[in-house]
MARGU-512535 format. One line per 10 residues: number of its first residue (from 1); for each residue x, y, z of C-alpha. Coordinates in pm, 1 decimal. Example, Ala and Ser with C-alpha at 12.3 -4.5 7.8 and 13.67 -1.06 7.14 Angstrom:
<domars>
1> 1230.0,-450.0,780.0 ~ 1367.0,-106.0,714.0
</domars>
This chain:
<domars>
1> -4191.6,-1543.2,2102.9 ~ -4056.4,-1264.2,1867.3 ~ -4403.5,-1330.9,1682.5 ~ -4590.9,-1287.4,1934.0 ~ -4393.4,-943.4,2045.0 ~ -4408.0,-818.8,1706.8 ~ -4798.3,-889.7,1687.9 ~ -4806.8,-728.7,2035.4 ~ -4626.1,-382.1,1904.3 ~ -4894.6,-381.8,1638.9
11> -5194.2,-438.3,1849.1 ~ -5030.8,-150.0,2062.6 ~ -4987.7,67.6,1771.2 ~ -5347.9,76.3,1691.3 ~ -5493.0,92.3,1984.9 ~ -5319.9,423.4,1998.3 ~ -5479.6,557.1,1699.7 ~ -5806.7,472.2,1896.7 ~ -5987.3,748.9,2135.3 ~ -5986.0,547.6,2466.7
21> -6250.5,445.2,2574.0 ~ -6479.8,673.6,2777.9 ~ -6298.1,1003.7,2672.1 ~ -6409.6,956.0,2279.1 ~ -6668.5,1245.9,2200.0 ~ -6892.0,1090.1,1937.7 ~ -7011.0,1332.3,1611.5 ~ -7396.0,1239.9,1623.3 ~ -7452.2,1492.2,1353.1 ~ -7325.0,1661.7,1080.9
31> -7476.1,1898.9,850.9 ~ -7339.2,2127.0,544.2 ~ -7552.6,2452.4,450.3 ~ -7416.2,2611.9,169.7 ~ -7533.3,3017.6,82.6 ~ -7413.3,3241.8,-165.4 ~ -7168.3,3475.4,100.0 ~ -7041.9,3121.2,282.9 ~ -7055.0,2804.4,385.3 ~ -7114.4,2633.7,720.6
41> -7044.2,2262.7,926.9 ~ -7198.9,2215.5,1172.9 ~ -7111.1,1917.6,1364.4 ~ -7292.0,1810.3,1667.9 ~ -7250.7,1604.0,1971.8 ~ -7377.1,1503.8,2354.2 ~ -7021.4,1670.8,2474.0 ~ -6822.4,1959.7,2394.1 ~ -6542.0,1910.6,2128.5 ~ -6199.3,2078.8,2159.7
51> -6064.2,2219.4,1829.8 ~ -5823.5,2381.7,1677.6 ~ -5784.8,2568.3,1296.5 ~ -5561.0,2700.1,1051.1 ~ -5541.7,2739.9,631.9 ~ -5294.0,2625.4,399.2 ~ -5210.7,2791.9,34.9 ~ -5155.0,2719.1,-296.0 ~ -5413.9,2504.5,-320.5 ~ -5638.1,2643.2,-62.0
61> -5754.9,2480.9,229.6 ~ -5897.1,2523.4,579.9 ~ -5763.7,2247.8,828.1 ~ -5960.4,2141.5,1151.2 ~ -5820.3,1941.3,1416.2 ~ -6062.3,1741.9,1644.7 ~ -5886.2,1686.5,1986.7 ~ -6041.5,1285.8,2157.6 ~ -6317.0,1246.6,1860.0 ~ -6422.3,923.4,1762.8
71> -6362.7,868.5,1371.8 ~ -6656.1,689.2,1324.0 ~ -7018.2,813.3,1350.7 ~ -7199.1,1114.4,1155.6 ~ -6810.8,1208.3,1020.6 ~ -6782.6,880.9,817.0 ~ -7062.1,1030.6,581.5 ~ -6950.9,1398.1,566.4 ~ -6779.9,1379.7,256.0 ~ -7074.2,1276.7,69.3
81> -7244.7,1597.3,214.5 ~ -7045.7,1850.9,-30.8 ~ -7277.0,1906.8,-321.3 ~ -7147.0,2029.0,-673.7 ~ -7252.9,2371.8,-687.4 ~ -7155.3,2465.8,-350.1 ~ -6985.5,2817.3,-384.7 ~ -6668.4,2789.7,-123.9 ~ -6622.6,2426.1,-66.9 ~ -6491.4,2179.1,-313.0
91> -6461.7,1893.1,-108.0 ~ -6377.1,1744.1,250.9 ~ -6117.6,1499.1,367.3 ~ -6167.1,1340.0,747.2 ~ -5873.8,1104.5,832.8 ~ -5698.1,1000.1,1163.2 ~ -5398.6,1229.5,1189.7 ~ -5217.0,1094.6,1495.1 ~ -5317.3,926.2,1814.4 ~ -5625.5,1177.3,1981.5
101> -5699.7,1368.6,1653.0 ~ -5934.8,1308.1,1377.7 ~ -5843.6,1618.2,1111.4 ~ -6058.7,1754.7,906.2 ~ -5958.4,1902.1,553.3 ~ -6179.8,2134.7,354.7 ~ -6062.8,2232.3,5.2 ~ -6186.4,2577.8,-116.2 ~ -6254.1,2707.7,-398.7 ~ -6131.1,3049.6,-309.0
111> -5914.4,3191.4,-52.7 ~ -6118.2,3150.9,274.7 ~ -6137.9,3360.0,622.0 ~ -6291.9,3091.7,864.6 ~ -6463.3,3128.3,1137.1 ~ -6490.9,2824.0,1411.6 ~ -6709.6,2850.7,1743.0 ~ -6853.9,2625.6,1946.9 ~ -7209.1,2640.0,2073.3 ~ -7346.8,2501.5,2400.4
121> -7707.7,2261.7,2388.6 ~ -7991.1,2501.8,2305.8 ~ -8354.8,2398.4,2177.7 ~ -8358.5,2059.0,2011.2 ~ -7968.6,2077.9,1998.7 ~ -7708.4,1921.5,2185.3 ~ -7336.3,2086.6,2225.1 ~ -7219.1,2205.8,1817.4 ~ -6921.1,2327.1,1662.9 ~ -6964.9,2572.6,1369.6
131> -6716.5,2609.9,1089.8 ~ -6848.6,2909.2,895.2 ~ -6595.8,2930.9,552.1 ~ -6606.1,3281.4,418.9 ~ -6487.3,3397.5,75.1 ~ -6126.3,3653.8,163.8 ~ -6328.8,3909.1,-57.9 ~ -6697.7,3917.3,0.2 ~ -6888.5,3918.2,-308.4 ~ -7070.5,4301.6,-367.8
141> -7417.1,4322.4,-265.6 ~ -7489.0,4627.7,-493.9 ~ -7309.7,4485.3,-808.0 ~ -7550.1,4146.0,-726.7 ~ -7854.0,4330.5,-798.8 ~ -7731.1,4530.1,-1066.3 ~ -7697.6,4211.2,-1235.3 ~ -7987.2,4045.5,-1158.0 ~ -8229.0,4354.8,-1262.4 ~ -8037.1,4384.4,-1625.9
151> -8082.8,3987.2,-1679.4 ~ -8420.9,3977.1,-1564.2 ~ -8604.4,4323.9,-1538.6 ~ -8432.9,4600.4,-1754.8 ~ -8633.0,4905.6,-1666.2 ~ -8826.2,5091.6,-1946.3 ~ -8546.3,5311.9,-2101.2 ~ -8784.5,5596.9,-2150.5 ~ -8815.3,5630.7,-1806.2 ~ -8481.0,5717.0,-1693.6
161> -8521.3,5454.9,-1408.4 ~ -8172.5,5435.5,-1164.6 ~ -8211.4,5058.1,-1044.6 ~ -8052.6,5022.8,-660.9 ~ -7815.9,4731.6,-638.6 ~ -7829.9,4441.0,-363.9 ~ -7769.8,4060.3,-237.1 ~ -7989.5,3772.3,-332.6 ~ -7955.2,3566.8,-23.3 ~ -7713.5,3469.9,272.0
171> -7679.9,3328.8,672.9 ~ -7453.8,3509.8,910.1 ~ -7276.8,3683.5,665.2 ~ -6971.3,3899.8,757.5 ~ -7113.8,4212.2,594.6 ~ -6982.7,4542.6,506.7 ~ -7039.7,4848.4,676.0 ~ -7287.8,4991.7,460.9 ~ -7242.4,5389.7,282.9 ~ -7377.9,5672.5,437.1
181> -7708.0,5736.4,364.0 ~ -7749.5,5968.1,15.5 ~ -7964.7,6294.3,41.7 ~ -8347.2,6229.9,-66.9 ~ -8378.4,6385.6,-399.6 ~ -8746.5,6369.3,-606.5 ~ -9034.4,6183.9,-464.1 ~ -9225.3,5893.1,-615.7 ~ -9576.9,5966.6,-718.1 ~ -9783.2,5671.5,-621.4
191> -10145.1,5588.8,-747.4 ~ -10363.7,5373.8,-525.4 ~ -10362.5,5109.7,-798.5 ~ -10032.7,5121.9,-912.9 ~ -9695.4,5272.9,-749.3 ~ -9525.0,5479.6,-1035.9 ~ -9167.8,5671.9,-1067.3 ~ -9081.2,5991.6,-1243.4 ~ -8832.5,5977.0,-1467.5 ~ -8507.9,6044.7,-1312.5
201> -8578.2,5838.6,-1024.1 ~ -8462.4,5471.6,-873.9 ~ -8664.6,5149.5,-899.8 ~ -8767.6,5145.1,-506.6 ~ -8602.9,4834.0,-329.3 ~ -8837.2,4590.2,-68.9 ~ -8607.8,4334.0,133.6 ~ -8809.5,4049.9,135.8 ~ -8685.9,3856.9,524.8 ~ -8787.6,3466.9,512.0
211> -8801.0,3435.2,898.2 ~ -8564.3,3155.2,1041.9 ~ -8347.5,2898.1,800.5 ~ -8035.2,2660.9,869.7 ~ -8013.5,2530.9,1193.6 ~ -8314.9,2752.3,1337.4 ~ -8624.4,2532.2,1208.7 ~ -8868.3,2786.1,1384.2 ~ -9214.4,2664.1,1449.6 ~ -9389.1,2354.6,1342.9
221> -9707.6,2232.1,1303.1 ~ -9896.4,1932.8,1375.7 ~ -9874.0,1788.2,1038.8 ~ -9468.6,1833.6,1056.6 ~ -9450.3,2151.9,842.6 ~ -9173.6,2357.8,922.9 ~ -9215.1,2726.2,973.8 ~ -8826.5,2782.1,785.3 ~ -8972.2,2633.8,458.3 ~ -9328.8,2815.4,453.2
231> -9131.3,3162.7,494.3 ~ -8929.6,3145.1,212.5 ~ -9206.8,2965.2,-22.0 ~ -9405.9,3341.5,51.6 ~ -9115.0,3509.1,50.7 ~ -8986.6,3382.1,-285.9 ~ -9349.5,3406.0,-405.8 ~ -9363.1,3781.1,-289.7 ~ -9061.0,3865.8,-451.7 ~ -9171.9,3744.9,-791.0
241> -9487.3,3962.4,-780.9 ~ -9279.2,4261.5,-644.8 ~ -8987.0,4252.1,-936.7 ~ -9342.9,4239.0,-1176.6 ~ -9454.0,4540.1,-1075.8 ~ -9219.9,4733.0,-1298.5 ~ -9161.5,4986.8,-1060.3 ~ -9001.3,4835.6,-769.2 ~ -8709.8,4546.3,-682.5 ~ -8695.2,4266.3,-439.7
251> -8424.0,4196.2,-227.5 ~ -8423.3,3824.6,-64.9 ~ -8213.0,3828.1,258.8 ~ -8209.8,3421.3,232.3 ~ -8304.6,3241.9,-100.7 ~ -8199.9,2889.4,58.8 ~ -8230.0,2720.1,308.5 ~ -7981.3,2826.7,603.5 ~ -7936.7,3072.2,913.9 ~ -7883.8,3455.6,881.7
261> -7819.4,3651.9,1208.5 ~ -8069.8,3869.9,1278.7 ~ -7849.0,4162.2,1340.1 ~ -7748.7,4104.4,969.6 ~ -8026.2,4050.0,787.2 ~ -8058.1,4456.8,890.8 ~ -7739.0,4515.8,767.4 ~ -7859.9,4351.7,426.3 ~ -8135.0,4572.5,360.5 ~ -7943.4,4881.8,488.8
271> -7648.6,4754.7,215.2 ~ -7893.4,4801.8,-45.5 ~ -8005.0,5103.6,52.4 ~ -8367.0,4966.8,110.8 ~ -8711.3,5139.9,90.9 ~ -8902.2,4891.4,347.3 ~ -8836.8,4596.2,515.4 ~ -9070.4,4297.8,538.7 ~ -8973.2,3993.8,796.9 ~ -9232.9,3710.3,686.8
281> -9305.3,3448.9,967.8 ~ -9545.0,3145.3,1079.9 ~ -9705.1,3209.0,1433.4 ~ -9707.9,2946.6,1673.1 ~ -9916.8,2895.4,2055.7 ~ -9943.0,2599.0,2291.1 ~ -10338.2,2614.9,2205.6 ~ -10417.3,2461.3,1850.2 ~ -10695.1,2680.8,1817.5 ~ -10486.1,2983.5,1824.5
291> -10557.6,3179.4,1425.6 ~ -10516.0,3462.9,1224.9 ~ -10269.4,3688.8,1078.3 ~ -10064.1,3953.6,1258.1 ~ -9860.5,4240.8,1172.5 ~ -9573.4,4381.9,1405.5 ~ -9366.6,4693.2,1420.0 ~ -9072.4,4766.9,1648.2 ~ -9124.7,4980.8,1993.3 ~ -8856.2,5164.8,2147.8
301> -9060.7,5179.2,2448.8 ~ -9162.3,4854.5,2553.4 ~ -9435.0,4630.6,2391.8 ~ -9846.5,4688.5,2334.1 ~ -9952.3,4393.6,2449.0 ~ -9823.7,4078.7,2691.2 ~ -9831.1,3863.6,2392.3 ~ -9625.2,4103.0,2153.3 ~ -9383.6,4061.7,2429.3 ~ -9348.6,3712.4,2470.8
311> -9318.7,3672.7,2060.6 ~ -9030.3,3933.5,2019.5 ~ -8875.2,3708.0,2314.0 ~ -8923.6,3419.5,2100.9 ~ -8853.8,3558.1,1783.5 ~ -8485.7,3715.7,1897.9 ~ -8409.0,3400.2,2059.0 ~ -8347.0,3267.2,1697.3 ~ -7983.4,3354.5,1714.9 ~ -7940.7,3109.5,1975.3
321> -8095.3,2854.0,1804.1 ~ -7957.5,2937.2,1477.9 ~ -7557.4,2989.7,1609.9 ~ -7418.7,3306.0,1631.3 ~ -7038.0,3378.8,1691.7 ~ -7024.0,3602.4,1955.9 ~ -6643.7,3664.4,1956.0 ~ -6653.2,3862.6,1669.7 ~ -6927.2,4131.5,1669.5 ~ -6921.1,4422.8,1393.1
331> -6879.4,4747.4,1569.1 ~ -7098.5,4902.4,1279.4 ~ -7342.6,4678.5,1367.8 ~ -7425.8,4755.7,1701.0 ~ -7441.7,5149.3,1594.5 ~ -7627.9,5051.4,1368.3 ~ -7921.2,4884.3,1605.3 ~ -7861.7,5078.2,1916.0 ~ -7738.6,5422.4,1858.1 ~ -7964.4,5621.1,1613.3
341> -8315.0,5744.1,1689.4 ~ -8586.3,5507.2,1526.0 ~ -8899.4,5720.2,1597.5 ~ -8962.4,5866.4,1254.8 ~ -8877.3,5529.3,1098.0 ~ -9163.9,5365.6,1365.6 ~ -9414.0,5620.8,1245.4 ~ -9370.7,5521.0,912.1 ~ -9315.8,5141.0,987.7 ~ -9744.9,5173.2,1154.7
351> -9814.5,5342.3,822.9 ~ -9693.3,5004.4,629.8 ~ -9820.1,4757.4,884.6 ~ -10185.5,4935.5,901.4 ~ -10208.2,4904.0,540.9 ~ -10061.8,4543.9,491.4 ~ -10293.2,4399.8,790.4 ~ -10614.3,4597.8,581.6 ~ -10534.5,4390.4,319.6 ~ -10461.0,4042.7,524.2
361> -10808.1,4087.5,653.6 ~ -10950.0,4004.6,300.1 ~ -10844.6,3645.5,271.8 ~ -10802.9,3539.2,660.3 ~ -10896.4,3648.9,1001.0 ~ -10710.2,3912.7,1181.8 ~ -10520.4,3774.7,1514.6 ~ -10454.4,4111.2,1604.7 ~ -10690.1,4407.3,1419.6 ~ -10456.5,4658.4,1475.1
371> -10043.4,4682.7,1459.9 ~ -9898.9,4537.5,1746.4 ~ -9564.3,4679.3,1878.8 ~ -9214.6,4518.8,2024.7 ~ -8859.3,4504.9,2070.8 ~ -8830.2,4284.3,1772.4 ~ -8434.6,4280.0,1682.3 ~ -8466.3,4201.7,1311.3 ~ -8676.7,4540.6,1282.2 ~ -8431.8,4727.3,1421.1
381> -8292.2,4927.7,1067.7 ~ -8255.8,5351.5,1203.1 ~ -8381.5,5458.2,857.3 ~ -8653.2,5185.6,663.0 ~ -8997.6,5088.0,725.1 ~ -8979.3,4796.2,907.3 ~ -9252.0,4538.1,1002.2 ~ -9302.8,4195.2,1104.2 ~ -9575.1,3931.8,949.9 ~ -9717.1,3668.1,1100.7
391> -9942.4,3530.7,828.6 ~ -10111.4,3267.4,980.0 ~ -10057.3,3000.8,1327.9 ~ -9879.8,2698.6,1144.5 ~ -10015.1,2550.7,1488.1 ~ -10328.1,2593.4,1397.4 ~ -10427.0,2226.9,1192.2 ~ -10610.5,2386.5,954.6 ~ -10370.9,2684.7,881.7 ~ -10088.2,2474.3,866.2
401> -10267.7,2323.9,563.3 ~ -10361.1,2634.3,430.2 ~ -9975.3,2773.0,467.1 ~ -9879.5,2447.6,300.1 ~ -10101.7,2528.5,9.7 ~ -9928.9,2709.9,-304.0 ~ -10261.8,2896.9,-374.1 ~ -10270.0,3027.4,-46.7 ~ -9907.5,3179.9,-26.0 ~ -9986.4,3287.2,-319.9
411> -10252.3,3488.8,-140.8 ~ -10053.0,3581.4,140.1 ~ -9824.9,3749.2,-113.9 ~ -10049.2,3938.5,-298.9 ~ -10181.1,4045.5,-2.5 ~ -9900.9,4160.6,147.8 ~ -9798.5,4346.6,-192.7 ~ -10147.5,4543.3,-208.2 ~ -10055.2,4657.1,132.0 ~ -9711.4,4760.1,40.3
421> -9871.7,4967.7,-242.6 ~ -10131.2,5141.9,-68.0 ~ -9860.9,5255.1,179.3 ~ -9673.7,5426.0,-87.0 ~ -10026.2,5559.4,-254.6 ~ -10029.5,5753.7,102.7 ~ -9670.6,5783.3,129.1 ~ -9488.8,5859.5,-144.0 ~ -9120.5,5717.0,-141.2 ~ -8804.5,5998.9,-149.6
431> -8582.1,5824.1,-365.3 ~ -8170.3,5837.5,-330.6 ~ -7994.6,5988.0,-659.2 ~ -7781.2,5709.6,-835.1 ~ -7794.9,5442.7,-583.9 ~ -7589.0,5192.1,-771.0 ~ -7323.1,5424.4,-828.9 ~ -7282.7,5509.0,-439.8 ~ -6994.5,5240.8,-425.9
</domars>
C-alpha cells in the first residue's frame, strides 16, 4: 500500500507539470529572423497565448513566460533555430518552469530592450506572438555608411567628395528621430550619360526599398517564387551598380530576409539624409495574363486610377501581415508621414518615375505608360523623391520566370539606374554641406 501511494504522489506530480488537457495552446510554428538593428520570434499558434516578460543582468537575458502552452511541438526545435552570427541572440533555453508555464530564456549578446506583442490571424497566419530583441543602444545609421563607403568605395580625393552616412539593412527597427534637415548648399551638375559632383559636394545617397521580407512573403507566382526574395535579388543587384557609379551611394533598407515597417523604412532613408527613394516590388492580379512594369508615386489627393487604388490598399496592408506593434508608435514618426506638405516632393517624385518607366519600356512592356498615383504609405518621406516599382506581374507564368532569371534583374536594375540618372541630368541634385558630420 505505501508503494502504491508513493507511486500515486508521483503520477500526481507530473501530471501537474502537464497543460490539461483541452486548455494546452499548441506552438505550431516558430521562426527566428535575425537583422542587423534586432532580432525577432515569432511563435505561432491556432489560439491566442498569454505571456508575460522581463530581463535579467549580468549575464544578460530576456525571460518569457508562456501561461497553458504545451512543451512539445514547434518549441522542442527552437533552440536549433539560433544561428552563429546572429547579432543579439546567443542562444535560447525552453524548459517547464512550474505547473502551467513553459519559460523561455534568450541569452543576449548585449543589453536588450524587448518588445513582446501578440498578433491576431491575418493572411496565411494563425494567432502569433512577436518577441522583437533590440540592442539598449541602437547601432548609428550614419557611422554604418561611413564605414562601408571607406572599405569599399573611397571617393576620388581630388574631388573633395563629402560621403553621407547610413544603415545597411533592418525590420521594424526602433529608429531615431532623424536631424533636421541641413540648408541646400551647391548643386550637382549632371550629364545625361553620367551624373557628376563638383568638388566640395556629397556623394548623393539612393535608398534602395526591397518590398516585403520576414513574415510578409508578398506575392507569389505560379511556379512558387516568392515576391520577398525577387525584391531584394534587384534590389541588392541595383545597389551594386549604384555604389559603381562613383558618384552616388546606396542605401539598402533590408539586406536579409525579414520584415521592416513601412512607416520605418521612411524613417531609414530620411536618417540618411536621402536624395530619392526607390520601393522595388513584384505585381500580382487574379488573371495570369496580367504583364508589364509599373511605376507609382504617392497622391495626397486620392488615386489616378481604380487599380492604383486597390494596390496601395494591398501594398499598406503589409504591416498587418508582416506584425507591427501598435502599442508603441514613434511620435516623430507620425509627423513625419502626416504633418508636412508633400507637394513639391510629388512634383519631383513624377519627374523620377517618368524617367525610370522611359527606361523600363526598353526591355519589357509598360502595364501602365504613364506614372500612376496613390496613397502608398512607404512613399510617404515630406522631403525625397519617392516612387514605387512594380517591375513585372510575378503572376504572370512567364514573368515569374523572367523575375527568377539573374540576367533579367540584372536588367531591371540597370534599367531602373538609367532612369535614376536621367532624372538628375534634368534635375540636378542640391546637395547638404557635411552630411556625415550632422551627428
Amino acid at each position: 500500500m505505501p508503494g502504491n501511494i508513493a507511486r500515486l504522489a508521483k503520477l500526481f506530480a507530473l501530471l501537474l507539470l502537464l497543460p490539461q488537457a483541452g486548455l494546452a495552446v499548441t506552438i505550431d510554428a516558430a521562426r527566428v529572423w535575425p537583422a542587423q538593428d534586432y532580432t525577432r520570434l515569432t511563435l505561432e499558434s491556432t489560439k491566442p497565448v498569454t505571456f508575460n516578460m522581463f530581463t535579467l543582468s549580468n549575464p544578460d537575458r530576456v525571460v518569457v513566460d508562456l501561461m497553458d502552452v504545451d512543451l512539445h511541438g514547434a518549441l522542442d526545435g527552437l533552440s536549433g533555430k539560433i544561428a552563429s552570427d546572429d547579432p543579439y541572440v546567443k542562444s535560447i533555453r525552453v524548459g517547464q518552469y512550474k505547473p502551467g508555464v513553459v519559460r523561455l530564456v534568450l541569452d543576449v549578446k548585449v543589453a536588450a530592450k524587448p518588445q513582446l506583442f501578440s498578433l491576431n490571424p491575418v493572411a496565411q497566419y494563425g494567432h502569433r506572438l512577436v518577441l522583437d530583441v533590440y540592442p539598449v543602444v541602437p547601432a548609428d545609421p550614419l557611422m554604418a555608411l561611413a564605414i562601408n563607403a571607406e572599405k569599399k568605395l573611397p571617393p576620388d580625393p581630388a574631388s573633395g567628395v563629402q560621403v553621407a552616412s547610413a544603415p545597411v539593412e533592418t525590420r521594424n527597427e526602433q529608429a531615431s528621430a532623424p536631424p533636421p534637415a541641413t540648408p541646400p548648399a551647391k548643386p550637382v551638375i549632371a550629364a545625361p550619360a553620367k551624373v557628376r559632383t563638383e568638388p566640395g559636394t556629397r556623394m548623393i545617397v539612393v535608398v534602395i526599398d526591397a518590398g516585403h521580407g520576414g513574415e510578409d512573403p508578398g506575392a507569389h507566382g505560379k511556379h512558387g517564387t516568392l515576391e520577398k526574395n525577387v525584391t531584394l535579388a534587384i534590389a541588392r543587384r541595383l545597389k551594386k551598380q549604384v555604389d559603381e557609379t562613383g558618384t552616388m551611394r546606396a542605401v539598402l533598407t533590408r539586406d536579409g530576409d525579414y520584415f521592416i515597417e513601412l512607416g520605418h523604412r521612411v524613417v531609414k532613408a530620411r536618417n540618411v539624409h536621402a536624395d530619392l527613394f526607390v520601393s522595388i516590388h513584384a505585381d500580382s492580379f487574379v488573371k495570369s495574363k496580367a504583364s508589364g512594369s509599373s511605376v507609382f508615386a504617392l497622391s495626397e489627393h486620392g488615386a489616378t486610377s481604380a487599380a492604383a487604388k486597390m494596390l496601395a490598399k494591398r501594398e499598406n496592408e503589409a504591416d498587418l501581415i508582416g506584425g507591427v506593434n501598435t502599442s508603441g508608435k514613434d511620435p516623430y514618426l507620425v509627423q513625419t508621414l502626416l504633418d508636412l506638405s508633400q507637394t513639391a516632393q510629388i512634383s519631383d517624385s513624377l519627374k523620377l518615375g517618368s524617367n525610370v518607366l522611359r527606361e523600363l519600356g526598353g526591355i519589357n512592356k509598360l502595364h501602365h505608360r504613364h506614372v500612376e498615383q496613390a496613397g502608398f504609405a512607404v512613399l510617404k518621406a515630406p522631403d525625397i523623391p519617392s516612387i514605387l516599382v512594380e517591375t513585372a506581374f510575378i503572376s504572370n507564368p512567364k514573368e515569374e520566370l523572367k523575375l527568377k532569371d539573374e540576367a533579367y534583374q540584372e536588367k531591371l536594375a540597370r534599367a531602373i539606374l538609367g532612369g535614376i540618372k536621367r532624372y538628375f541630368a534634368q534635375n540636378p541634385a542640391l546637395s547638404r554641406q557635411k552630411v556625415a558630420e550632422a551627428e
